[in-house]
C-alpha positions as CSV (number, residue, x, y, z in Angstrom):
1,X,87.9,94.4,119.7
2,X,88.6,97.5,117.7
3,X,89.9,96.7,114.2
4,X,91.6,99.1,112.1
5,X,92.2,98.7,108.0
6,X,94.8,101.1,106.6
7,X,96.6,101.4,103.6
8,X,100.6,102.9,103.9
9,X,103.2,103.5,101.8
10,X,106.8,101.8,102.6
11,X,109.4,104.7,102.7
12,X,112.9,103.4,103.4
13,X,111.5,99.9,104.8
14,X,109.2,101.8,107.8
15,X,105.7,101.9,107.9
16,X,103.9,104.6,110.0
17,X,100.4,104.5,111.4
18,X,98.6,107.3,113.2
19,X,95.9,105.3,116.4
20,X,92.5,107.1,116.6
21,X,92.8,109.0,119.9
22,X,90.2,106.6,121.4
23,X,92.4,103.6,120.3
24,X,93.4,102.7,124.0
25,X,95.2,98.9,123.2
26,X,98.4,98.8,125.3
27,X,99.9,95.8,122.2
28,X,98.8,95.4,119.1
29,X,99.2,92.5,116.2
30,X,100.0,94.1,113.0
31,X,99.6,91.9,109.9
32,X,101.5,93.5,107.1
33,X,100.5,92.5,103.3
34,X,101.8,93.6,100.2
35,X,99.2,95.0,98.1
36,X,98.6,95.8,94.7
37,X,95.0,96.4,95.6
38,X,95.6,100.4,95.7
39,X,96.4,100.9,92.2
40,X,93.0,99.0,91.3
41,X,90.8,101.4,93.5
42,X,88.7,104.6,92.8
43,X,89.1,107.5,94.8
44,X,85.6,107.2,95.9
45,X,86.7,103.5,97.3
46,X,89.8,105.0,99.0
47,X,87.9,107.8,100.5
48,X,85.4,105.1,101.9
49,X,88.8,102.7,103.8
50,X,89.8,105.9,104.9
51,X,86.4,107.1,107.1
52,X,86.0,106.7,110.5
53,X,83.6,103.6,111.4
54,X,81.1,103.4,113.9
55,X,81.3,102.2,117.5
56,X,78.6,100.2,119.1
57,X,77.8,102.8,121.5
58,X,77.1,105.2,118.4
59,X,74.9,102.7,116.9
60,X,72.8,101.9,119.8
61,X,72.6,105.7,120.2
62,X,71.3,106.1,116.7
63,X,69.1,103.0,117.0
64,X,67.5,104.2,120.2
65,X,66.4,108.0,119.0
66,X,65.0,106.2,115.4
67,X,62.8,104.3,117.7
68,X,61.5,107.0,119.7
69,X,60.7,108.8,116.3
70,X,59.3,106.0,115.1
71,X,56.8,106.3,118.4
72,X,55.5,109.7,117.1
73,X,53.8,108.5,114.0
């Protein structure tokens, strides 16, 4: 399942959210929560919500080729 954690601004009572191009889910469930949380957090905090995350296949990827590195010592 492919989460996704972002933080919007209400205009006029609509929210808008732009899906990763990858993000292939046909329906969704949204959960909306007021927040005060974004007043409270650095920049360096929102820059961190606001990356890209990792898939599985990246990971294994990366895990793989530090293991055949590993092999060369």
């Amino acid at each position: 399942m492919q989460a996704i954690k972002h933080y919007t601004e209400v205009i006029n009572g609509c929210i808008s959210v732009q899906l990763p191009k990858d993000f292939t889910a046909k329906r969704v469930k949204l959960l909306i929560v007021p927040t005060d949380e974004e007043n409270s957090l650095t920049d360096f905090q929102h820059f961190l919500l606001e990356s890209p995350e990792m898939t599985e296949q990246e990971y294994q990827f990366i895990t793989e080729k530090r293991q055949h590195f590993a092999s060369w010592k």
